[in-house]
N, C-alpha and C positions, 0 to 999 in steps of 0.2 A: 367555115361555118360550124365544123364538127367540133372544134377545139374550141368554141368561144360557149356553146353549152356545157361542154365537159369543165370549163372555168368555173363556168357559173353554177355546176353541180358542187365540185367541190367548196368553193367557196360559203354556199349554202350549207355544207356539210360543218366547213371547218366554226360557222355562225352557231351549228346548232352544240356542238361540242362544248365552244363556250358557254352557252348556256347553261348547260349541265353541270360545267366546272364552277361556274358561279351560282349555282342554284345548292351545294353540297353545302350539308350541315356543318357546325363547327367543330363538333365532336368527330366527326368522320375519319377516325385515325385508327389504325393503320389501311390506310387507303389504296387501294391495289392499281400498281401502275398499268399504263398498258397492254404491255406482254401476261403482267398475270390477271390484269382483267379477263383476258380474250381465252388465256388457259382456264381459270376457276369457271367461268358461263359455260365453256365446253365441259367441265368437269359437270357442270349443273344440267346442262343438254342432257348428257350419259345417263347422269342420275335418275331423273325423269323418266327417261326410257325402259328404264331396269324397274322402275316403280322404289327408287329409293331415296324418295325426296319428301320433306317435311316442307307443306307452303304456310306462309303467315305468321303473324305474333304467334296468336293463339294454340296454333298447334305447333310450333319451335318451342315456345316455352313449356308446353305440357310434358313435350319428348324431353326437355331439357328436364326438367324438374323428377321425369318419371327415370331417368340414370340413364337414358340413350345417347351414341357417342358420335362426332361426326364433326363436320365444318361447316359454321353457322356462318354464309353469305348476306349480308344484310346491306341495304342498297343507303346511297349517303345521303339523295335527295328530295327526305321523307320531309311533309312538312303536314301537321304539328310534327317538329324530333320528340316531341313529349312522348308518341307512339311506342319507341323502340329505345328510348334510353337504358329502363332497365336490360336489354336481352343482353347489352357487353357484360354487365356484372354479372350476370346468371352465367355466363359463358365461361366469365374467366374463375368463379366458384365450383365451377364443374370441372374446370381446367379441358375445357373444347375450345379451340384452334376461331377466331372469328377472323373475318376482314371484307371494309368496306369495297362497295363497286360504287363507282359513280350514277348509274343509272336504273330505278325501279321498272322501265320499261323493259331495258334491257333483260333485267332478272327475271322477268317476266316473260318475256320471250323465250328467255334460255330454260325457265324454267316449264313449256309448254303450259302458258296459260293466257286469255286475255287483258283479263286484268292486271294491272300494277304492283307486284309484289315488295313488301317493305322487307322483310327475310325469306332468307329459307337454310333448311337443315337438311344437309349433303350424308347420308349415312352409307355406309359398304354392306349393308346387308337391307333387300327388300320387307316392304312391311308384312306380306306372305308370301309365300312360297319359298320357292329357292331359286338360285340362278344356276347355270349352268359354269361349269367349271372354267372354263375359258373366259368368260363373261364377265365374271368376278374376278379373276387373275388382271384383265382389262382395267376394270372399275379400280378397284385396288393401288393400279401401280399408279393408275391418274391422280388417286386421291391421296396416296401417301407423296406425290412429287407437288400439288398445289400445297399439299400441308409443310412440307418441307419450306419452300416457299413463303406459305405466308410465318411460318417461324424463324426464318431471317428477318422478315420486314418487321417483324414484333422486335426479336431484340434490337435492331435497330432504333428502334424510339425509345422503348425505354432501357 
């Protein structure tokens, strides 16, 4: 009996994954496989935590525009895409590191919030204070190894 719900959980799971894979814009490129979905939302988790996370168009692009540096996570299955078209140009004119997640829940989650996040802006230094030395050495090495990362899968496409 225990195995035939556990079927049926996953199976439910593997339905809703689909959906998400078929719900992702067409622009949604370079798109973070699973291993570095699951690192960069953990990298956004940390971020969060430490208070070094930019949520939303609105302020990704402000921090963008105002010379702030970081990795802009923007989720693929924004609908209108008309929302977030421009943030890859802003991104790649600033020369900051972006890449898509399959899901605005998810970022949303990862990024402690309820709401549905269309981006967000992963920065190594809080918006006050300071952090603690070890904390930062932490945050750091996470973000320089998804940046790494997502700078394989760029040159890869193009």
């Amino acid at each position: 009996m225990g195995s035939d719900s556990e079927a049926e959980k996953s199976r439910l799971k593997d339905k809703e994954k689909e959906k998400k894979l078929l719900a992702l814009a067409p622009i949604a490129k370079p798109l973070a496989g699973k291993k570095l979905c699951k690192r960069t939302l953990k990298l956004v988790r940390k971020a969060a935590e430490y208070k070094c996370l930019k949520r939303g168009v609105k302020e990704v692009v402000k921090s963008i525009r105002r010379g702030q540096k970081g990795l802009c996570v923007i989720a693929g299955n924004i609908s209108p895409i008309d929302v977030i078209t421009h943030v890859p140009i802003l991104c790649e004119e600033s020369e900051i590191r972006y890449v898509y997640v399959p899901s605005k829940e998810d970022l949303a989650n990862a990024g402690s919030t309820k709401r549905p996040t269309c981006c967000v802006l992963v920065q190594t230094k809080p918006n006050k204070g300071e952090l603690g030395s070890t904390e930062q050495e932490k945050l750091k090495a996470d973000f320089d190894q998804v940046v790494a990362e997502v700078s394989e899968l760029t040159s890869t496409l193009f």
